[in-house]
C-alpha positions in Angstrom: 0.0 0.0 0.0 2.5 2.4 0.9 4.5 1.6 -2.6 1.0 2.8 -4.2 1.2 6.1 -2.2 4.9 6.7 -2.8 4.2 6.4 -6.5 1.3 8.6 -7.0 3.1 11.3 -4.7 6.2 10.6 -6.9 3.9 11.3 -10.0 2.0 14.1 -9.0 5.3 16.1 -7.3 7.3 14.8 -9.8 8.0 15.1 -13.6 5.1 13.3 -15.1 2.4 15.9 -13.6 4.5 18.9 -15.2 0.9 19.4 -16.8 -1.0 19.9 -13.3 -1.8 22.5 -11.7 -0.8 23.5 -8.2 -4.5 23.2 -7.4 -4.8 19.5 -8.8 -1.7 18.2 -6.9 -2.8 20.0 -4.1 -6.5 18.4 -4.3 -4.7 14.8 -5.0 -2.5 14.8 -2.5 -5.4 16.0 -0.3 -7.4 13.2 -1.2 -4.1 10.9 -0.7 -4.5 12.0 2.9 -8.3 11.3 3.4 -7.8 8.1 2.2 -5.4 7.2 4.5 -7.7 8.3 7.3 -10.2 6.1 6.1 -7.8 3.5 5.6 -6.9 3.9 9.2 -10.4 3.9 10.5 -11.5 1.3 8.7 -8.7 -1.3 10.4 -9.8 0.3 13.8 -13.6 -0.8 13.0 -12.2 -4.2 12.0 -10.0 -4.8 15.4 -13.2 -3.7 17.3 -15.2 -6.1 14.6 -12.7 -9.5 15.5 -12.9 -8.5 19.3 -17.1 -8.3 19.1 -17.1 -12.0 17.4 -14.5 -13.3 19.8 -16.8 -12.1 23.4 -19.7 -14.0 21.0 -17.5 -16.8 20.0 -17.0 -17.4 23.9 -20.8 -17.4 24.5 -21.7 -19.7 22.0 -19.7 -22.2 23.7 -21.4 -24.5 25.0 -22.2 -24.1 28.9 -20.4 -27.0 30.2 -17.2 -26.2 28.4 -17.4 -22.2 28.9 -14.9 -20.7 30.7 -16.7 -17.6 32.5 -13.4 -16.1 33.7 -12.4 -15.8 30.0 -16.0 -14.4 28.8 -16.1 -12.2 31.8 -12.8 -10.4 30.7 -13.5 -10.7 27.2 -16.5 -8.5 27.8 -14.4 -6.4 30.1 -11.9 -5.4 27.6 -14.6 -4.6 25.0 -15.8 -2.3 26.9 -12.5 -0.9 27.8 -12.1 -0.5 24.1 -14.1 1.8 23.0 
């Protein structure tokens, strides 16, 4: 990913965008940087996706074999996350 990003900074600062305009680099590289964010926010929301099907994951277990201690702090540091 960050080859991708190198590149397209490389083209739009670089020769090949010698036709651009200030403005145009300026508005790529701006979108660049709101992708990222999303990017970003988008592996957050999955983390907090994986630790949501792990507290169910425990709970589906079933009773005889569930260890509360685990699903007790399973749902403590889901909490904790957000």
């Amino acid at each position: 990913m960050n080859r991708i990003v190198d590149k397209v900074r490389q083209t739009v600062g670089g020769r090949r965008a010698e036709k651009m305009g200030k403005d145009d680099r300026s508005e790529i590289l701006a979108r660049i940087g709101n992708l990222e964010r999303e990017v970003q926010e988008c592996r957050a929301l999955n983390r907090r996706l994986a630790d949501v099907v792990d507290v169910v994951a425990e709970l589906l277990v079933p009773a005889l074999d569930r260890d509360d201690a685990r699903v007790s702090q399973a749902l403590a540091q889901l909490d904790l996350d957000r």
